[in-house]
N, C-alpha and C positions, 0 to 999 in steps of 0.2 A: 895802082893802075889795074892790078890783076881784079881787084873787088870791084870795079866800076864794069869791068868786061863780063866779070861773073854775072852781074844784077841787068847789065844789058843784054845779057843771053837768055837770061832765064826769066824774063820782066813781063813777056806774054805770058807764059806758064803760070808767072804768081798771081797778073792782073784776072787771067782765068779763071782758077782759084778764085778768090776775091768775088767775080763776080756769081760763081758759083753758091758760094756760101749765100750771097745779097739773096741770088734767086729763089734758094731754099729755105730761106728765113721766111721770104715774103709769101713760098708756099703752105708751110708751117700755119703762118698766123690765118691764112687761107679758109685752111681748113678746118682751125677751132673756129672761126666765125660762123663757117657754113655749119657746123655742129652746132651751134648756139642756135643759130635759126632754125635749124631743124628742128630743137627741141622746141623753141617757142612755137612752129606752126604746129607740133605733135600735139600741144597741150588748148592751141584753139579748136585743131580736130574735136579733139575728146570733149571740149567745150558744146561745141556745134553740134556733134551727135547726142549727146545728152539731151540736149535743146530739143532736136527731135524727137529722141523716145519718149520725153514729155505731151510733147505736142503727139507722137502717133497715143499714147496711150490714153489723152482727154476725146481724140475722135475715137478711139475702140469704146468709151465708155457712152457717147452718143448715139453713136451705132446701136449699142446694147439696149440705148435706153429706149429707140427708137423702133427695134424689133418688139420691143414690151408692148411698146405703145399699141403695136401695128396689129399684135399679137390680140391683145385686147380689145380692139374696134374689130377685128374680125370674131370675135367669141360674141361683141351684141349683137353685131350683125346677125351672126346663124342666129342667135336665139329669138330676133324676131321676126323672122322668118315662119 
């Protein structure tokens, strides 16, 4: 009788417990997920911006080719003048 009184006394406390642990498990796995996706969106950033310096560096080299260009119709020009 005394072990049934004990477990009825103290049966919130362990059920708290319990649900505690549940709580922080489920926080736990939380948070390595959100790490995991972190790194995958880390790793499409680095994707995407590469992609860019690509693309900014084929317009720098148009740019470049275009000042030549521009550079040189103004050199006939003076010269016939």
């Amino acid at each position: 009788m005394g072990e049934i009184k004990l477990i009825s006394e103290h049966l919130p406390t362990l059920l708290s417990i319990l649900g505690l642990v549940a709580w922080l498990i489920r926080l736990e796995a939380k948070v390595l997920y959100s790490e995991k996706d972190i790194v995958k969106i880390q790793a499409s950033h680095e994707k995407n911006i590469a992609s860019l310096w690509e693309k900014l560096e084929s317009i720098q080299t148009t740019l470049n080719q275009l000042l030549v260009s521009v550079g040189e119709l103004k050199g006939r020009l003076e010269k016939e003048k």
